[in-house]
N, C-alpha and C positions, 0 to 999 in steps of 0.2 A: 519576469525574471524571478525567479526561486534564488534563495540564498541558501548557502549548504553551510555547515556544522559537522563533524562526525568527532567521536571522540570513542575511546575504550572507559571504560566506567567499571569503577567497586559500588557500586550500590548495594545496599545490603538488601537483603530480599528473606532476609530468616537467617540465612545461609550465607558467611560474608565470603566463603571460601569456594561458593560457585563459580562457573568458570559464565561470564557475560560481557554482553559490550553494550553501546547504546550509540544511535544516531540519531541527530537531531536535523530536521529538516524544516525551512520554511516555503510554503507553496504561493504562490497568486492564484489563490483557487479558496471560494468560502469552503468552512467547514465542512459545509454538509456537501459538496462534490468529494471533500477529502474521504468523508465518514461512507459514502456509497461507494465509493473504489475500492473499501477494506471488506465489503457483506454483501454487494449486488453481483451477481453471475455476471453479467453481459462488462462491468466495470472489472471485475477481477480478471477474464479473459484477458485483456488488453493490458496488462502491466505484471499479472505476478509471475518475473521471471526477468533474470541479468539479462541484458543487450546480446543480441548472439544465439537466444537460444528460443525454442519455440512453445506454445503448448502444445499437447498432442489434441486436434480435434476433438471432441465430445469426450476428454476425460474430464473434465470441471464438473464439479458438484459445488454448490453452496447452501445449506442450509444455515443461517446466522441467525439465530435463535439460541439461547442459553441451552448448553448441551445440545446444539445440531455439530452436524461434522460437515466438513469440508474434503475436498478431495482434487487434486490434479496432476497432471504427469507430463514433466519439460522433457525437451528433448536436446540433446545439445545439436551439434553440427555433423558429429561422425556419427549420429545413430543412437548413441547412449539415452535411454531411458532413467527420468530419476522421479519416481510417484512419490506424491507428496500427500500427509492427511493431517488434518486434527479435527480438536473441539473448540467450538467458543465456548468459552468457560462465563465469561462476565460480557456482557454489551452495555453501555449506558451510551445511546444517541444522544447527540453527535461527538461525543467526549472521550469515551473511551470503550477499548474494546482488548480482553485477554483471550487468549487462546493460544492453542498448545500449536506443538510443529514438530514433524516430524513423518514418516514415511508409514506406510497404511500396515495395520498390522505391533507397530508399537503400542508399550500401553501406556495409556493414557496419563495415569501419575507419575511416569520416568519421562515422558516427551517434553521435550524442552519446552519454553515459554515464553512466549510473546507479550508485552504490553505494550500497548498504542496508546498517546494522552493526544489528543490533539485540542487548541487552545485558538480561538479567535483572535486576530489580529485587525489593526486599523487596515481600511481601507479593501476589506475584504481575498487577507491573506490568513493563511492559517500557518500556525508551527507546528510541527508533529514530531515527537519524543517517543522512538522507536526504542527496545530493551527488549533485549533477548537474553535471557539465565538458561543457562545449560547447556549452551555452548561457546568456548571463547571465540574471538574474533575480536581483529586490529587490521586499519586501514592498510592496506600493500598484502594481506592474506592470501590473495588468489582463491577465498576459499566460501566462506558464510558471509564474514564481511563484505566482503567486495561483492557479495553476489547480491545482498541486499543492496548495498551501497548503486548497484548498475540498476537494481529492479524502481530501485524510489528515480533514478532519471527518468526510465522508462515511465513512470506512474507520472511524474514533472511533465513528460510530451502529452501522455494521456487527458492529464489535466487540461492543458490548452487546447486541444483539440476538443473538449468536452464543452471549454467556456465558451469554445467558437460556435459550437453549434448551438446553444443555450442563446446565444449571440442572434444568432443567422433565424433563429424562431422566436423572436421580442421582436415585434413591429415596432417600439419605442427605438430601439437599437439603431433598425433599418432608418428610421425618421431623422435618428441623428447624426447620420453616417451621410444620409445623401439628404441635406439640406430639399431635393426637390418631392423627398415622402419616396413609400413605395413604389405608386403607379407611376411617375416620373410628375406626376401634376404638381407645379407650386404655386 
């Protein structure tokens, strides 16, 4: 079970008159499942994008490295194309990660901004403190928010399905799940 949070947020960032919001997400997923979802190719494929819509085959790029760029291109349901790029600006595994957002071709000191904090929880859940400056957004948007707001469920399913597999390859897992071990011998 994930617990959800979302809120619109003034946090100051330099700038108290930027236009931001901030959602707060807790996951059943350790950190370091969270932190690979936000910088590994094969993890981003499967969640960055609202419920609904697709990516386009082999447009994902991810370099996650301080100043690598990133790159993808959703597709909605009638056909609409929306490419997406940035930079990681800051990484500190598994803690936090800044990077810009915004569409291929922006430049990079005007593209909006992302910071990710994500924070260990009991029991191996994690909380993650999503901010975005430079663009507003408020829950019922139809628009940024809510499109993040769909993509972190999305990233919620991704999550479980990640743990299950993680699961289904720990022979410990297998042992405690069926009291008779692996090969069925008890």
């Amino acid at each position: 079970m994930t617990e959800h949070d979302t809120a619109t947020a003034d946090r100051s960032t330099g700038s108290s008159s930027a236009p931001q919001f901030t959602i707060t997400r807790v996951f059943d997923a350790p950190r370091e499942l969270v932190w690979r979802a936000w910088t590994e190719h094969a993890d981003v494929a499967e969640w960055w994008h609202p419920r609904g819509i697709a990516i386009k085959p082999g447009s994902i790029e991810v370099d996650a490295s301080v100043g690598g760029r990133y790159r993808y291109t959703m597709v909605a349901p009638d056909g609409t194309e929306y490419p997406t790029a940035g930079v990681y600006r800051e990484l500190d595994a598994p803690r936090r990660l800044v990077m810009t957002w915004g569409s291929p071709g922006d430049a990079d000191d005007a593209a909006p901004v992302i910071t990710v904090t994500l924070r260990e929880l009991a029991g191996e859940r994690t909380e993650m403190l999503f901010h975005l400056v430079g663009i507003e957004g408020a829950p019922g948007d139809g628009n940024v928010y809510d499109g993040w707001d769909s993509a972190f469920d999305v990233l919620d399913e991704h999550l479980g399905a990640a743990d299950a597999v993680t699961d289904a390859a720990d022979p410990a897992v297998t042992d405690a799940a069926d009291p008779a071990g692996p090969d069925g011998a008890s």
